[in-house]
N, C-alpha and C positions, 0 to 999 in steps of 0.2 A: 432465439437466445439473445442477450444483453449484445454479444456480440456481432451477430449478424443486422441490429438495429442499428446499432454505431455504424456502422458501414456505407448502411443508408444516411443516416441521419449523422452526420459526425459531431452534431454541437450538444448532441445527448451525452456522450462522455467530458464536455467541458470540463476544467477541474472543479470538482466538489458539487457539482448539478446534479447527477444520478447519485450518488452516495448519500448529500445533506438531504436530495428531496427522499430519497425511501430509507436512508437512516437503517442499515445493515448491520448487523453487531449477530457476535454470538452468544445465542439464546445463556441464560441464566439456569437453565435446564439441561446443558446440555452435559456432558459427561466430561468434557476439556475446560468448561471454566471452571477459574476457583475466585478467591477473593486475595484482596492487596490490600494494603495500607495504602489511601485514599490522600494522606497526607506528608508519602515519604517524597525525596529528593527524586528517587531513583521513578524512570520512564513504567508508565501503569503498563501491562499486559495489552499485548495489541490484538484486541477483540472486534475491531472495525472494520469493515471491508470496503476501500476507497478504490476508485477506478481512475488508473493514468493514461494519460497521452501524452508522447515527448512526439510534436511534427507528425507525422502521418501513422507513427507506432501506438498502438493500444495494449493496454495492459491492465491489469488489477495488482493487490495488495490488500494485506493486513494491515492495520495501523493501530495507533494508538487513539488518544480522546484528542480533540484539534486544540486544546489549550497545551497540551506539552506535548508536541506531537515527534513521533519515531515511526518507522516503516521497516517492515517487513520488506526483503529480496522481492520484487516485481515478475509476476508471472505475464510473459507476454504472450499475446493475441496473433499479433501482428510478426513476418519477421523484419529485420533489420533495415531499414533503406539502404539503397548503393550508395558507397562512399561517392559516385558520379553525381548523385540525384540534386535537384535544387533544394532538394527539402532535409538534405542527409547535417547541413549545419544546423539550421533548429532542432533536429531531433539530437544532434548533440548537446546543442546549450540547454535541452529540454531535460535531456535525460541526467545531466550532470545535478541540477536544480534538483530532481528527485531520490539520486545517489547520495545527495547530502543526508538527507532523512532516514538513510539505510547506514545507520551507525553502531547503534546499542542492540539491534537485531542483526545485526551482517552474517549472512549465512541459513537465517530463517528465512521457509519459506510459506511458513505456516507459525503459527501461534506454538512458542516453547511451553512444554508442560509446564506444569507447577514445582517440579524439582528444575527443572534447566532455567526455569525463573529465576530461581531462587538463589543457584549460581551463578547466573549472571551479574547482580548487583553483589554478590558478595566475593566477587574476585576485583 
Protein backbone atom coordinates (compact mmCIF):
# COMPACT_ATOMS: atom_id res chain seq x y z
CA UNK A 1 0.00 0.00 0.00
CA UNK A 2 0.88 3.93 -0.67
CA UNK A 3 1.29 3.68 3.03
CA UNK A 4 3.62 1.16 3.90
CA UNK A 5 5.85 2.76 0.91
CA UNK A 6 6.03 6.15 2.76
CA UNK A 7 7.37 4.48 5.47
CA UNK A 8 10.03 3.25 3.70
CA UNK A 9 10.57 5.86 1.58
CA UNK A 10 9.36 9.08 3.38
CA UNK A 11 10.03 11.83 0.55
CA UNK A 12 7.29 9.75 -1.48
CA UNK A 13 4.61 11.56 0.27
CA UNK A 14 6.56 15.07 -0.06
CA UNK A 15 3.74 17.53 -0.35
CA UNK A 16 2.14 17.40 -3.79
CA UNK A 17 4.85 14.60 -5.30
CA UNK A 18 2.64 11.39 -5.14
CA UNK A 19 -0.68 13.31 -5.79
CA UNK A 20 0.68 15.98 -8.79
CA UNK A 21 2.84 12.88 -10.16
CA UNK A 22 -0.29 10.27 -10.38
CA UNK A 23 -2.93 12.97 -10.48
CA UNK A 24 -5.94 11.10 -8.44
CA UNK A 25 -9.42 12.48 -8.91
CA UNK A 26 -12.69 10.87 -8.85
CA UNK A 27 -13.59 9.26 -12.04
CA UNK A 28 -16.40 11.27 -14.09
CA UNK A 29 -18.15 7.81 -14.01
CA UNK A 30 -18.43 7.34 -11.01
CA UNK A 31 -21.97 7.64 -9.21
CA UNK A 32 -20.88 10.60 -6.49
CA UNK A 33 -19.77 13.02 -9.09
CA UNK A 34 -21.83 15.53 -10.48
CA UNK A 35 -21.04 18.80 -12.15
CA UNK A 36 -20.62 22.72 -10.82
CA UNK A 37 -20.34 25.93 -12.12
CA UNK A 38 -16.76 26.00 -13.38
CA UNK A 39 -17.04 29.82 -12.91
CA UNK A 40 -18.76 30.48 -9.56
CA UNK A 41 -17.05 32.28 -6.48
CA UNK A 42 -17.89 29.44 -4.21
CA UNK A 43 -14.85 26.45 -3.63
CA UNK A 44 -15.52 23.54 -6.79
CA UNK A 45 -16.33 20.03 -5.08
CA UNK A 46 -13.28 18.32 -3.75
CA UNK A 47 -12.74 15.47 -6.08
CA UNK A 48 -8.86 15.33 -5.55
CA UNK A 49 -7.10 13.00 -3.56
CA UNK A 50 -3.93 14.75 -1.99
CA UNK A 51 -1.51 13.10 0.56
CA UNK A 52 -0.30 15.04 3.95
CA UNK A 53 2.39 14.91 6.13
CA UNK A 54 2.65 17.35 9.17
CA UNK A 55 6.56 16.02 10.84
CA UNK A 56 6.57 12.35 11.01
CA UNK A 57 2.48 12.11 10.66
CA UNK A 58 0.94 10.76 7.29
CA UNK A 59 -2.30 11.24 6.06
CA UNK A 60 -4.64 11.77 2.99
CA UNK A 61 -7.55 14.01 1.97
CA UNK A 62 -9.88 15.06 -0.50
CA UNK A 63 -9.30 18.35 -1.94
CA UNK A 64 -10.30 20.67 -4.25
CA UNK A 65 -8.48 21.81 -7.91
CA UNK A 66 -4.77 23.59 -6.46
CA UNK A 67 -5.93 26.88 -8.20
CA UNK A 68 -8.74 27.55 -5.45
CA UNK A 69 -7.80 25.05 -3.19
CA UNK A 70 -10.09 23.72 0.04
CA UNK A 71 -9.52 20.36 2.01
CA UNK A 72 -11.50 17.95 3.09
CA UNK A 73 -11.04 16.69 7.29
CA UNK A 74 -7.35 14.59 6.95
CA UNK A 75 -7.56 10.95 7.38
CA UNK A 76 -4.58 9.95 9.21
CA UNK A 77 -2.03 7.08 8.77
CA UNK A 78 -0.04 7.67 11.36
CA UNK A 79 -0.98 8.24 15.12
CA UNK A 80 -0.15 11.57 16.79
CA UNK A 81 3.71 12.14 17.98
CA UNK A 82 4.33 12.54 21.83
CA UNK A 83 3.68 15.89 22.91
CA UNK A 84 7.64 14.74 24.45
CA UNK A 85 8.94 13.92 20.83
CA UNK A 86 11.49 16.41 18.97
CA UNK A 87 9.30 16.18 16.07
CA UNK A 88 5.79 16.89 18.08
CA UNK A 89 6.49 20.95 17.30
CA UNK A 90 6.81 20.66 13.48
CA UNK A 91 3.91 18.37 13.29
CA UNK A 92 2.19 21.01 14.91
CA UNK A 93 3.34 24.01 12.81
CA UNK A 94 2.70 21.39 10.03
CA UNK A 95 -0.72 20.41 10.90
CA UNK A 96 -1.88 23.97 11.77
CA UNK A 97 -0.66 24.93 7.81
CA UNK A 98 -3.10 22.11 6.71
CA UNK A 99 -6.11 22.96 9.14
CA UNK A 100 -6.12 26.24 7.34
CA UNK A 101 -7.40 24.59 4.12
CA UNK A 102 -10.14 22.56 6.28
CA UNK A 103 -12.57 25.49 6.23
CA UNK A 104 -15.57 25.39 3.52
CA UNK A 105 -15.43 21.39 4.15
CA UNK A 106 -14.86 21.17 8.09
CA UNK A 107 -16.47 18.12 9.07
CA UNK A 108 -16.09 16.41 5.63
CA UNK A 109 -14.42 13.47 5.45
CA UNK A 110 -15.22 12.55 2.20
CA UNK A 111 -16.58 14.50 -0.86
CA UNK A 112 -20.38 16.05 0.26
CA UNK A 113 -23.01 14.87 -2.06
CA UNK A 114 -24.52 17.13 -4.62
CA UNK A 115 -27.35 18.16 -2.24
CA UNK A 116 -24.93 19.04 0.91
CA UNK A 117 -23.04 20.85 -1.84
CA UNK A 118 -25.36 22.64 -2.79
CA UNK A 119 -26.17 23.75 0.96
CA UNK A 120 -23.19 24.48 1.58
CA UNK A 121 -22.68 27.71 -0.64
CA UNK A 122 -26.14 28.61 -0.15
CA UNK A 123 -26.08 29.10 3.65
Amino acid sequence: TVHLLSQRTPALLEKYFLSTALGWTLSEGSPDWYDWEDESEIPKPPFYLQFVRAGSRRGWSWCTSRDNYYSCEIHWLDPEPNSESDDYGTYIEKLQDEEHFVDFYQGYYQPPTEAEYRRLFED
